[in-house]
NUSE-488689 format. One record per residue (C-alpha): residue in one letter; z, x, y. Coordinates in steps of 0.05 Angstrom, whole numbers, plus 32768, in hexadecimal, padded with zeros to 4 digits. Layout:
AZXY ...
//
This chain:
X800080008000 X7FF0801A8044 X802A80328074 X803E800B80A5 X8024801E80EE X80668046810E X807C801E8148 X806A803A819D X80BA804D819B X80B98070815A X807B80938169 X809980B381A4 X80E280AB8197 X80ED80A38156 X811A80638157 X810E801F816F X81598029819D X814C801181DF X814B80488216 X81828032824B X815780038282 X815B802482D0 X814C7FFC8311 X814680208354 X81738007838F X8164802083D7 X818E80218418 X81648040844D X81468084843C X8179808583F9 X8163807483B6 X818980748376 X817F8061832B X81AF80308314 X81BB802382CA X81EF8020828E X8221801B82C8 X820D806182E3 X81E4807E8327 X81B980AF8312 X818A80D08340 X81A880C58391 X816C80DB83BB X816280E28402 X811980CC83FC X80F6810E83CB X813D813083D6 X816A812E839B X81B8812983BD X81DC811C8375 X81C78115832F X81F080DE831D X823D80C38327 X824F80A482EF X8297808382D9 X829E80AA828E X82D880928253 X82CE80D0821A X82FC80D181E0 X8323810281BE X82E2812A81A2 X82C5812481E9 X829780F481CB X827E80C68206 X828C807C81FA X8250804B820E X826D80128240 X82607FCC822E X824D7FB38272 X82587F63828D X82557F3F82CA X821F7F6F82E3 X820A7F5D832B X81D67F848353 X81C77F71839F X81917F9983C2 X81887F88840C X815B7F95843C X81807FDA8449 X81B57FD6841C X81D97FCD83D5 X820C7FB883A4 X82237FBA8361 X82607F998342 X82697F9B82F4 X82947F9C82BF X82977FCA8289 X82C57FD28241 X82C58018821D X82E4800881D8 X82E080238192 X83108010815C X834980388173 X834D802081BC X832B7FFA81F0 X832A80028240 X830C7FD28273 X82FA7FE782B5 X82E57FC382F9 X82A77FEA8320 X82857FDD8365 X8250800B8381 X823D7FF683D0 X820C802383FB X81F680188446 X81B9801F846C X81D880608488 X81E08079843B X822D807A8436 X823A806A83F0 X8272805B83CA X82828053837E X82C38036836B X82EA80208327 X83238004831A X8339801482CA X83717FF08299 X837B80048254 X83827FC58224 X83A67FF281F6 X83C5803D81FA X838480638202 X837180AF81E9 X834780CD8216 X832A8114822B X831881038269 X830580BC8284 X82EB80B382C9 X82BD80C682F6 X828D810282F3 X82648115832A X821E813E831C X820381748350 X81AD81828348 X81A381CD833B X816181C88367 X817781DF83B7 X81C081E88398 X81CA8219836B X81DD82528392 X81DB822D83DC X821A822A83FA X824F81F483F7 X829181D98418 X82CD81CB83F0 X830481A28404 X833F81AB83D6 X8379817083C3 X839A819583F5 X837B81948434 X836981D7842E X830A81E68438 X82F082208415 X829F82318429 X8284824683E6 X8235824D83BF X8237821C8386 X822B825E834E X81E78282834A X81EB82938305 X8211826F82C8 X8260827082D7 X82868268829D X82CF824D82B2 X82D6821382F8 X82B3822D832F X82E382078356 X832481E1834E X834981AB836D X830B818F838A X8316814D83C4 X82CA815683DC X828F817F83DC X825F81838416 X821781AB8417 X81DA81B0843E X81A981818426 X816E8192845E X816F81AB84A3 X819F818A84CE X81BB81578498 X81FB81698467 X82138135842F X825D81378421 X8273811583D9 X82C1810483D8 X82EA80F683A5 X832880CA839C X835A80AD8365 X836980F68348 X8364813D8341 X831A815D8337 X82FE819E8322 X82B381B38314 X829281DB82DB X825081F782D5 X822C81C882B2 X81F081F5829E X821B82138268 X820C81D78244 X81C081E38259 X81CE819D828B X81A981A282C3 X81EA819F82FA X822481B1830D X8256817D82F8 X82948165831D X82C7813F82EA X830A812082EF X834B814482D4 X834C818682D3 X834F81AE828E X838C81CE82A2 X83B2818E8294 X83BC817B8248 X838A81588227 X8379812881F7 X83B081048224 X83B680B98220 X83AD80838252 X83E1804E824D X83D28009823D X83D17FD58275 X83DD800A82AF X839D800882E3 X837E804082FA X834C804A8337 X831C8079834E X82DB8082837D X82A480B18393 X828E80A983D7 X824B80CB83FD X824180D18442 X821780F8846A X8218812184A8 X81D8812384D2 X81A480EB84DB X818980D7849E X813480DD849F X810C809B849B X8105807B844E X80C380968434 X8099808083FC X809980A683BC X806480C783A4 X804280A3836A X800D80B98333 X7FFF80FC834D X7FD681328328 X7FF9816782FD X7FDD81B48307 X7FEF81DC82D0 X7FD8822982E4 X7FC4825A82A8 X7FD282A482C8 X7FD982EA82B6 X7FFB83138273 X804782FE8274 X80568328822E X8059831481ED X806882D381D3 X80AB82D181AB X80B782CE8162 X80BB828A8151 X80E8826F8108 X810B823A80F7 X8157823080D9 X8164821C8097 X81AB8201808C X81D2820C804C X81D381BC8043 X818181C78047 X817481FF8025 X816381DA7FDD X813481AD800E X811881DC802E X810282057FEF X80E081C57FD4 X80BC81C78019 X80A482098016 X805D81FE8012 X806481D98054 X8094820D8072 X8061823B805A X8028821D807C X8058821C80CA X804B826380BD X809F827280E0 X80A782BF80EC X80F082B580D2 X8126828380B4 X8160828180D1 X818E827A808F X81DB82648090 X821982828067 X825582648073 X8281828B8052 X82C182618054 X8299823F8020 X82A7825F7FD6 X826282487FB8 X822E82777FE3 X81FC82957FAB X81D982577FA0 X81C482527FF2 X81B6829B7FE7 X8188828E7FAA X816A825C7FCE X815C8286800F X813F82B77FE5 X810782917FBF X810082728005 X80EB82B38020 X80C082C67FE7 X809882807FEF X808D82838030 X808C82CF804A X80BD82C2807E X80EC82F28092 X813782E38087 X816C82DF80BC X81B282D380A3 X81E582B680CE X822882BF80AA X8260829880C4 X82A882C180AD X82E7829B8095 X831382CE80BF X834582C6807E X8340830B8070 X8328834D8090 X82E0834D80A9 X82C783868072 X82E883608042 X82C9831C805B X828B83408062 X8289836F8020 X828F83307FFD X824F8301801B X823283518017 X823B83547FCF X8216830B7FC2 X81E483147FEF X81D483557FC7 X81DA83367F89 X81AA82F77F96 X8174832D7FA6 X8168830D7FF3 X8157834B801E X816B832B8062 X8142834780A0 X817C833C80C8 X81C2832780CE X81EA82FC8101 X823982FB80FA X827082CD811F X82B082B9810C X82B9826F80FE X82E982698131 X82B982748165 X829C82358151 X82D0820A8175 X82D5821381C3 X8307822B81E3 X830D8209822F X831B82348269 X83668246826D X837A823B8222 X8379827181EC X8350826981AB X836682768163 X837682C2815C X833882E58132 X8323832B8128 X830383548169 X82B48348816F X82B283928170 X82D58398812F X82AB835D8100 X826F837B811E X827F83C38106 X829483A580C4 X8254838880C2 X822F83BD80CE X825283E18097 X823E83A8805E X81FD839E8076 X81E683E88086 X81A383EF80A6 X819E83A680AD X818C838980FF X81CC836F810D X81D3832F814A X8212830C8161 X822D82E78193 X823D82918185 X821F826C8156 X82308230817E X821F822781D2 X820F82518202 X824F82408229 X8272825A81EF X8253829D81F5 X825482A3823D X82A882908235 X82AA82C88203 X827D8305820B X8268833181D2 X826C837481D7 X821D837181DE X821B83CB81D4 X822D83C08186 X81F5838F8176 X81A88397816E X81A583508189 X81CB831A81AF X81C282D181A1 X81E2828481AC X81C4823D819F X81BE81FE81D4 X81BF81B781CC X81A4818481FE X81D0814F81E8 X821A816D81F7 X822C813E8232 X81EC810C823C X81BD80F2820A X818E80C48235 X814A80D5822B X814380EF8273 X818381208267 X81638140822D X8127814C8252 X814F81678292 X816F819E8265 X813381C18266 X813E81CE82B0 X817F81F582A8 X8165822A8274 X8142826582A8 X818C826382BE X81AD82668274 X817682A48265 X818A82C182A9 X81D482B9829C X81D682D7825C X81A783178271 X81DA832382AB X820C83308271 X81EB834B823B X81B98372825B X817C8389823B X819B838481F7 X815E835A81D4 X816F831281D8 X816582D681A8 X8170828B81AA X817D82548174 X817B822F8142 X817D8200817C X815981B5817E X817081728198 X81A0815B815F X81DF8189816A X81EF81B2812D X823481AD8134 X826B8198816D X829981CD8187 X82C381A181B2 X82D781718175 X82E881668133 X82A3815A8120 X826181408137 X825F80F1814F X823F80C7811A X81F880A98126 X81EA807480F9 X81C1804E8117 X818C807C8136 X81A08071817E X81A980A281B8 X81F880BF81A6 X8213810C81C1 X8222813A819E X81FC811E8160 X81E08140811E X81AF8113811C X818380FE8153 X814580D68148 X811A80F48180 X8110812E8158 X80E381098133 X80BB80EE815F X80838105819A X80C8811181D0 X80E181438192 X809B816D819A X809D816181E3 X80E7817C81EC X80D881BA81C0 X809581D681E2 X80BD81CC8223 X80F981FC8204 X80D1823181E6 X80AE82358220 X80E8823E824C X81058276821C X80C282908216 X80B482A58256 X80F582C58260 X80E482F18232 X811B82EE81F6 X8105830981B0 X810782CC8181 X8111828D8185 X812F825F8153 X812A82118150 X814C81DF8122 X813F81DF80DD X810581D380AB X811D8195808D X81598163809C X8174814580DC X815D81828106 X8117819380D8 X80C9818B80E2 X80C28173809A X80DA81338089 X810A81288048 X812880EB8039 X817280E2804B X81AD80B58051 X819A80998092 X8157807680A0 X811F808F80BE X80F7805680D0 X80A5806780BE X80B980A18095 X80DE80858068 X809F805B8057 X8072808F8052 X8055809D8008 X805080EE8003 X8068811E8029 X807C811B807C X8076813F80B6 X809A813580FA X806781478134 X80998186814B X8078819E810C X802E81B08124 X804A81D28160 X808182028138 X80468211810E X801182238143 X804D824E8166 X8065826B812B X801F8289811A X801582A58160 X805B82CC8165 X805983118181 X800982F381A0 X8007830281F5 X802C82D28220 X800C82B48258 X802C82A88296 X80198252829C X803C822882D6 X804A81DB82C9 X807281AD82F6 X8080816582FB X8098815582B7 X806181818291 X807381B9825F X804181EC8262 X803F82328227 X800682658230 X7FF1829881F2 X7FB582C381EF X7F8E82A881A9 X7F5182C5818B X7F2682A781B1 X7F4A82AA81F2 X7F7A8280820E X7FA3824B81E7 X7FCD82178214 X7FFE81EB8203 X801581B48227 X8046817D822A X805B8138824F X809E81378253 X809F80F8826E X80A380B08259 X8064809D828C X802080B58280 X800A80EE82B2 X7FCC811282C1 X7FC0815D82B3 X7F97819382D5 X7F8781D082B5 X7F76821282E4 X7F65825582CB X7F4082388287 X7EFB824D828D X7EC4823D8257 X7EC2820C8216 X7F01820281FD X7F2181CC81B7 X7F50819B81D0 X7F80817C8194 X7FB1814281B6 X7FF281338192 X800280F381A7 X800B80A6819C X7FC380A0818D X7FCC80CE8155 X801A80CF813F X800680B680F7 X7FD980E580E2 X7FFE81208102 X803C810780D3 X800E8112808C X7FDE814A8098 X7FFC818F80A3 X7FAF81A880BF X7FB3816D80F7 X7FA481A68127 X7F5E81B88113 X7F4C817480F9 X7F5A81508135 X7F4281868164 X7F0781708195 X7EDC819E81AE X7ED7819F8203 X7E9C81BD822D X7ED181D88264 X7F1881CA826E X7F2A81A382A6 X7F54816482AB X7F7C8136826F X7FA680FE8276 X7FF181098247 X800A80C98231 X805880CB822C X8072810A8202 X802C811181EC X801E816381E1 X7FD8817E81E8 X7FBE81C281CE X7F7E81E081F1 X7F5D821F81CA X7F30824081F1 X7EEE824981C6 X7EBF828A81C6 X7E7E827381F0 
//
């Protein structure tokens, strides 16, 4: 029987979850976005003032509750707004109600207020309000703190990634928006601090409620009201509302050598390893430079894994990386000898090694101390010792914030390397997409403190591969949109692809040796295996799957080590440049849920165009060669239209 036709919001997202609905409000030359109870994008006409205020419960894991909102009631005037709601945060452990109003004037002076009663005692991180700063004509610009105190402070929001509070005890914060006009955002109800949000690879710097110093989890008490609010005002005449621009063209510029492109591989967890050897054809045929394979070895039962990564090298000629997680039970040569000796006796010859202790795999906050474990210094000597002549990386196998918080001694290692996940605080479909922004400043960070030590990145993708800040990661049953998930539909879809060219490209261009993305098979894979959660389309198909993140690992994998070249995209377009046989060979992708229009410069003469989009989702999921079947052939390169998340690759052809 024929499969049924995948569905517009599987095709691109890979569940049929609604995306959260937005509706633009105005009050003179402000705009915002209103939705799920949130403002999200404050403008003063094109100029972005905040990324969003937004009224936050999080529980105990810092898992984010979603507010069940009532009694919703938007006015937009002629010049002005308002917002009342209602809104319940509840799970079966507690439940909290809260009261909000939202009111802006023609002269822009906003205010967001809540009023919040626990129905019963309530365990909480952190609920209130958070405040967003844009990284775009902020990060490092300068900035006025008032403190709880009275006391002002002139500051620059941080240039490159800081990894405790840039400041503390925050009443307001006022910058310089454009000449002759300032925007001050105050806030009331309690004590607030900020952190660098780009740890987290958000795009902002993020102002919260509580600061860390106090004790948390803490509990709110049951029937006792709270209040808060955020206010903006502005100093300076504001300009006259302007029209947004609307359907513009897209230039993306191909331009000169920019080095090499990286090695590209993929991870294969122990849980997938026996998958991922029955996909080894396929893995095979994605050509990856390297797996990325896991040994936990507070686990007693590691030589199968190791049997496994062996025949998985063998069967697909990729090289092996290791990344051994130690108990810290024992001494590190004594932790080490002993995943040494197996590794030895499965016959796996690993190309490289990476080595962390497991208790680097919980976060410690700013201000507390972590579990005591060996020195860096001293697991990577022992490690050098049991794996002589082997390259040897460390540094976290979780976040970047993680290894920014605690910073290997980069001189002992041939390699430094972390992981990201776009899904830590937001998982919107916008948010993901926005992450992309903050990596030039997590690549920039990290070379300011590991110098020119070679640097790699991964196994990183949109489902998080584990959660540092909790117990474990949240459950997502039902294929929806959920933080600090293992499993997160979009990676099977057209955003997945999307999302990925738009990281490697990032990483690409600045300049780090590998790069390493989810996994072959499971929740973070490019193959699809059945599994305990459904996967609508997939699970109907009748042979073997592909996700369409597939086609692009593949045609990467094959170039590694190729020349880079330097391509410029803006506008919501990823854009990756490699020098092919035949000449150039661009990638490009809409990051975007809205179809845009693309012009190429700098592609001269005939050129094969293969489009991986909505049009052709279904065979892109059963044919590993979709590339060169589906590719058209073009007389000259000039202008395509992207539908949302749809990729394009253009190969320029020898005339």
């Amino acid at each position: 029987m024929a499969n049924k036709k995948p569905s517009r919001a599987v095709r691109q997202l890979g569940t049929e979850a609604p995306a959260p609905k937005a509706r633009i409000l105005r009050a003179g030359a402000l705009s915002v976005e209103f939705g799920n109870g949130a403002l999200r994008y404050i403008r003063v006409n094109d100029i972005e003032v905040l990324r969003a205020i937004a009224f936050l419960v999080r529980d105990e894991n810092w898992g984010t509750f979603t507010p069940e909102i009532s009694n919703l009631k938007i006015r937009q005037g002629r010049n002005d707004f308002s917002v009342t709601y209602e809104a319940r945060c509840a799970d079966a452990k507690r439940s909290l109600r809260y009261k909000a109003k939202i009111d802006c004037a023609a002269d822009g002076q906003l205010r967001f207020a809540a009023s919040a009663v626990p129905d019963s005692a309530f365990l909480t991180n952190r609920t209130g309000f958070t405040v967003l700063h844009p990284l775009k004509g902020v990060a490092g610009f300068p900035v006025e703190v008032e403190h709880v105190d009275g006391r002002r402070e002139k500051s620059k929001f941080p240039t490159l990634i800081n990894p405790v509070q840039p400041f503390y005890a925050i009443r307001s914060l006022r910058h310089k928006l454009a000449p002759g006009l300032w925007v001050t955002c105050r806030m009331d109800g309690d004590t607030f601090e900020m952190e660098d949000h780009r740890n987290w690879t958000d795009a902002s710097f993020k102002t919260y409620v509580r600061p860390l110093a106090e004790p948390w989890p803490y509990t709110l008490p049951a029937g006792t009201e709270f209040k808060q609010q955020i206010s903006l005002s502005f100093t300076g005449k504001l300009p006259r509302p302007r029209k947004a621009a609307s359907g513009r063209r897209i230039d993306v510029e191909i331009g000169r050598a920019a080095g090499k492109l990286p090695q590209v591989g993929v991870a294969v967890p122990s849980e997938e390893a026996a998958a991922s050897l029955d996909a080894a054809r396929m893995i095979k045929a994605a050509a990856p430079r390297h797996l990325v394979c896991h040994i936990d070895g507070r686990e007693g039962a590691i030589a199968a894994p190791l049997q496994h990564y062996r025949r998985l090298s063998e069967a697909t000629g990729a090289a092996i990386v290791l990344e051994i997680l130690l108990p810290g039970k024992a001494a590190p040569d004594a932790e080490l000898g002993r995943i040494s000796a197996a590794v030895k006796q499965s016959g796996l010859l690993p190309a490289a090694i990476a080595v962390s202790p497991a208790v680097d795999l919980k976060a410690v906050l700013p201000g507390s101390k972590g579990p005591d474990a060996p020195p860096l210094a001293e697991i990577y000597r022992a490690a050098r010792r049991a794996f002589p002549g082997v390259t040897l990386g460390g540094g976290m196998f979780s976040f970047f914030t993680e290894l920014n918080r605690k910073r290997p001694p980069a001189e002992l290692l041939d390699f430094v390397t972390h992981t990201t996940s776009p899904i830590v605080h937001a998982a919107d479909d916008v948010s993901v997409m926005e992450t992309l922004e903050a990596l030039p400043y997590v690549i920039k960070s990290a070379k300011a403190f590991i110098g020119d030590k070679p640097y790699r990145v991964g196994p990183s993708a949109i489902p998080a591969r584990q959660n540092p800040y909790g117990a474990a990661s949240a459950p997502n049953p039902n294929n929806e949109r959920v933080c600090l998930a293992k499993m997160d539909p979009r990676q099977r879809g057209l955003f997945g692809a999307a999302w990925t060219l738009g990281y490697i490209a990032c990483f690409a261009h600045g300049g780090l040796e590998a790069i390493t993305m989810g996994a072959a098979t499971g929740p973070a894979g490019m193959i699809y295996r059945r599994t305990d959660y459904a996967q609508p389309y997939f699970d109907d198909l009748p042979g073997p799957g592909l996700y369409p993140v597939y086609h692009l690992m593949a045609d990467l994998g094959a170039a590694g080590g190729r020349g880079l070249i330097a391509s410029k995209a803006s506008h919501g377009v990823a854009a990756l440049c490699y020098r092919g046989a035949a000449g150039p060979v661009l990638w490009l992708a809409n990051l975007t849920a809205k179809p845009v229009s693309v012009r190429t410069k700098g592609f001269a003469g005939p050129a094969k165009l293969a489009m991986l989009d909505e049009a052709t989702f279904a065979q892109a999921t059963t044919d590993e060669q979709f590339l060169n079947r589906r590719a058209k052939r073009l007389a000259r390169v000039g202008s395509l239209s992207l539908r949302p998340y749809a990729l394009a690759r253009i190969a320029a052809l020898a005339e």
